[in-house]
C-alpha positions in Angstrom: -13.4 98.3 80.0 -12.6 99.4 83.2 -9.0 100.2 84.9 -8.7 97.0 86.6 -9.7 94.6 84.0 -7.4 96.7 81.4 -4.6 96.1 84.3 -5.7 92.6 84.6 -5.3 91.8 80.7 -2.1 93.6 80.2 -0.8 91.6 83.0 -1.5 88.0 81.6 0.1 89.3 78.4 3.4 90.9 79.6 6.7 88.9 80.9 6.6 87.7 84.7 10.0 89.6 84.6 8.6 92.8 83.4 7.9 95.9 85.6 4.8 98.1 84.5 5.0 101.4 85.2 1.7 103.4 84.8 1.6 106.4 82.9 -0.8 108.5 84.9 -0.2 111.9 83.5 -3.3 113.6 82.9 -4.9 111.6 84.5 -7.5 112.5 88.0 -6.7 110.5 91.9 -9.6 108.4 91.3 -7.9 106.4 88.1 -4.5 106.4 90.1 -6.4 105.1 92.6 -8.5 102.3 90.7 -5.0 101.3 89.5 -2.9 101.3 92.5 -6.5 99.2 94.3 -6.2 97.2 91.4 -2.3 96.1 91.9 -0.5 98.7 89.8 2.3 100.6 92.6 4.5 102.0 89.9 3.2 104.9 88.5 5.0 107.4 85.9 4.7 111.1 85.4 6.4 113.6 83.1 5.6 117.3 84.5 7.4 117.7 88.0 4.0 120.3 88.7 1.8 117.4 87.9 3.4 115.2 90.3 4.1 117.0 92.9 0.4 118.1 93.0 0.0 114.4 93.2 1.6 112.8 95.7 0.5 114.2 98.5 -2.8 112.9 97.6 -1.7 109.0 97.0 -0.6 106.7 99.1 3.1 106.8 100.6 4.1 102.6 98.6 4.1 104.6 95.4 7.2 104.2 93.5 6.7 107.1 91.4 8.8 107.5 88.4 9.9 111.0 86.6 9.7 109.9 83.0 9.8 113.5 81.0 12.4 116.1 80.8 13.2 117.4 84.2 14.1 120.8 85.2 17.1 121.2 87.3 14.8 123.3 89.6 12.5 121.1 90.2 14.5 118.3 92.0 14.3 119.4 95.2 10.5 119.3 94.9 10.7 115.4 94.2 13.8 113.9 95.4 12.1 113.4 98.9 9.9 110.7 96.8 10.2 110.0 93.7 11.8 106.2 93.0 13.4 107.1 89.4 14.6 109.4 87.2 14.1 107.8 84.0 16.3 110.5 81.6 19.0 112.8 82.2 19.9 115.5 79.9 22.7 117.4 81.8 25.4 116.6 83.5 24.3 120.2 85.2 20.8 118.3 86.5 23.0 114.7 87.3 24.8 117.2 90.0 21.6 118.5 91.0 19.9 115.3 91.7 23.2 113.8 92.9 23.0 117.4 95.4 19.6 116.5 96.4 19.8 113.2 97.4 22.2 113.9 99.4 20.4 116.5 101.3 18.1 114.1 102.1 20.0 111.0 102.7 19.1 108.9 99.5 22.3 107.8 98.0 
């Protein structure tokens, strides 16, 4: 079955009130892209390296989400884009992030 009918099912099956966000870790710009042409705009990732790699390749209405442990220095590297962080450890990385956002006017 291919992305967008996988997408097309889920949807039908899920909550009108329920956000999906795509777990694309792992996998290559074309499936991020069969997705995203196929509806799907949120979009999850848990390595910062992996993301960051990314983005620059995707379209700019991505709302990217950071959904794995997230090194403090690493923020600055997403903060200009990412839409979420989904889990914070730290109150040392809620500073950073906090820090960051700032920087770049998103608070």
């Amino acid at each position: 079955m291919s992305i967008k009918n996988n997408l097309s099912v889920l949807l039908k099956e899920i909550p009108k009130n329920v956000k999906l966000v795509a777990v694309s870790k792992t996998k290559p710009i074309e499936d991020i892209l069969e997705a995203y042409n196929a509806g799907q705009k949120m979009f999850g990732e848990n390595k910062a390296q992996e993301l960051i790699a990314k983005q620059p390749q995707l379209l700019e209405n991505i709302r990217w989400h950071f959904i794995g442990h997230m090194q403090t220095n690493k923020v600055r590297f997403i903060a200009p884009f990412v839409a979420l962080i989904e889990a914070v450890d730290s109150l040392k990385l809620l500073k950073e992030i906090n820090k960051q956002a700032k920087i770049i006017n998103r608070v």
